[in-house]
C-alpha positions as CSV (number, residue, x, y, z in Angstrom):
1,X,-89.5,-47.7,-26.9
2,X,-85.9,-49.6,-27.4
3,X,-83.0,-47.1,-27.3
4,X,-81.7,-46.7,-30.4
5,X,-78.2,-45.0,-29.6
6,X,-76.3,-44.1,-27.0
7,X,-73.9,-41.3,-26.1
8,X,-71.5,-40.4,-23.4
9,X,-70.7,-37.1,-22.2
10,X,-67.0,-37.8,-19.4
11,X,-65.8,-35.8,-17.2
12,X,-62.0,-36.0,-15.8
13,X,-60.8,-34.3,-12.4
14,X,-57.4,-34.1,-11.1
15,X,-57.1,-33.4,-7.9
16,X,-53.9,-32.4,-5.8
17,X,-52.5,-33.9,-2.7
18,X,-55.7,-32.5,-0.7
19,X,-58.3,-33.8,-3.7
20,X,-59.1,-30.3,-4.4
21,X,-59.4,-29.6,-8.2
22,X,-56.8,-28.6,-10.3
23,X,-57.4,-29.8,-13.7
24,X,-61.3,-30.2,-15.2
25,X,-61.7,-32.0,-18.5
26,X,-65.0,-33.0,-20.4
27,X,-65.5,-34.9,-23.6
28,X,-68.5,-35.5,-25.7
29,X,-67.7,-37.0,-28.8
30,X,-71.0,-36.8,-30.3
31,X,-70.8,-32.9,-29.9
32,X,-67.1,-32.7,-30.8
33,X,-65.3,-32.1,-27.7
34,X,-62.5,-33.7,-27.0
35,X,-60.4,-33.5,-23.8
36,X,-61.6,-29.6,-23.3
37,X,-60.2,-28.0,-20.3
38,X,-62.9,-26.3,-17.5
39,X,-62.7,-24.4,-14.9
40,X,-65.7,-25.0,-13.1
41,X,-68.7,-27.1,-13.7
42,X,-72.4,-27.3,-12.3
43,X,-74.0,-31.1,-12.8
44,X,-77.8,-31.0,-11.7
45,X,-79.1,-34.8,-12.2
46,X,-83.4,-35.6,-11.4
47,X,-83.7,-38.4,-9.2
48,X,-87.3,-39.4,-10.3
49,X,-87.6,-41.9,-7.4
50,X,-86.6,-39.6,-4.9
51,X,-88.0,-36.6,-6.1
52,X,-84.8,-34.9,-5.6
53,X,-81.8,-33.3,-7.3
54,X,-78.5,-34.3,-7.1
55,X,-75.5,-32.2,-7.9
56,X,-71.7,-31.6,-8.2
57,X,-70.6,-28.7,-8.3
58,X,-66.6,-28.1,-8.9
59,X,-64.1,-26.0,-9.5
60,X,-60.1,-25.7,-9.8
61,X,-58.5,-23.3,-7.6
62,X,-57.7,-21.4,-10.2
63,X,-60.8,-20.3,-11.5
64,X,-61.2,-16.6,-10.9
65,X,-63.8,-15.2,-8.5
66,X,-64.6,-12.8,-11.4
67,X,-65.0,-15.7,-13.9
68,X,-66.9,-17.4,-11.5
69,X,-69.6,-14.6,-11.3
70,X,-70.0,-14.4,-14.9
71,X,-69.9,-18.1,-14.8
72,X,-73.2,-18.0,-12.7
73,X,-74.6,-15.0,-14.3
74,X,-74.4,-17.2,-17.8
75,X,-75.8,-20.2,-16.1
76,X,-78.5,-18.7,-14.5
77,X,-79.2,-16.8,-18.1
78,X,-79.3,-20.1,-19.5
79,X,-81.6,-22.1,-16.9
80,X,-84.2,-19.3,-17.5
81,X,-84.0,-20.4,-20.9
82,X,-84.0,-24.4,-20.1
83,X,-87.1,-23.7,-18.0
84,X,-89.3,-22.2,-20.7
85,X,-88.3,-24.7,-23.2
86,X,-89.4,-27.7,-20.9
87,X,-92.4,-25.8,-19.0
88,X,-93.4,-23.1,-21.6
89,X,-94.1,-20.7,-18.6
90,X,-93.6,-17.4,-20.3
91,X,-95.0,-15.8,-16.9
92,X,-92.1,-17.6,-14.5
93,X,-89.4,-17.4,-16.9
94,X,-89.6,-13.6,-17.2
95,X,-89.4,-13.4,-13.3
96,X,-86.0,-15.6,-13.7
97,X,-84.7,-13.5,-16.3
98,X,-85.8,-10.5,-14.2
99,X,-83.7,-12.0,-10.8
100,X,-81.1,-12.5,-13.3
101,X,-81.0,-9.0,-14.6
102,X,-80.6,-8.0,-10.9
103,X,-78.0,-10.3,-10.1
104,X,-75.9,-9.0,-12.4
105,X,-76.4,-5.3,-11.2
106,X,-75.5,-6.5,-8.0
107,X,-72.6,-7.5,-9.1
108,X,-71.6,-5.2,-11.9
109,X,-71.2,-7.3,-14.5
């Protein structure tokens, strides 16, 4: 099958003297966003030939330890989610959304 359209989703860092993060941006015009400001950002990518994942994970030295919690908490919730659209494993995803219950107990969210 030909592809029919393309999209692009961009991602901007600025980095300081030490090319740590201090600004994140992303655009995705198709969605709407424009130059959004981030503070953190997890990028999981499937390597099919590999069999691996590849990732980036980043944030600005501003982001808040707090923030960053919830920011995991949320991305965890959402995986869970991910997973049982793709794998409809009703069984698995409860256990996910069980750790993730737990998680944020342990961390009093």
């Amino acid at each position: 099958m030909a592809v029919a359209h393309t999209s692009e989703i961009r991602l901007k860092v600025g980095l300081d003297e030490n090319r740590v993060p201090e600004e994140l941006t992303w655009s995705a015009e198709d969605g709407g966003v424009n130059n959004e400001e981030a503070k953190a950002m997890l990028l999981s990518v499937w390597d099919s030939k590999n069999k691996e994942s590849l990732k980036i994970d980043l944030w600005t030295k501003d982001m808040p330890v707090e923030e960053m919690k919830l920011f995991f908490h949320q991305t965890l919730l959402t995986m869970s989610d991910t997973f049982m659209r793709a794998t409809q494993d009703e069984k698995m995803t409860a256990t996910m959304k069980d750790f993730c219950d737990y998680f944020a107990e342990k961390l009093e969210l």
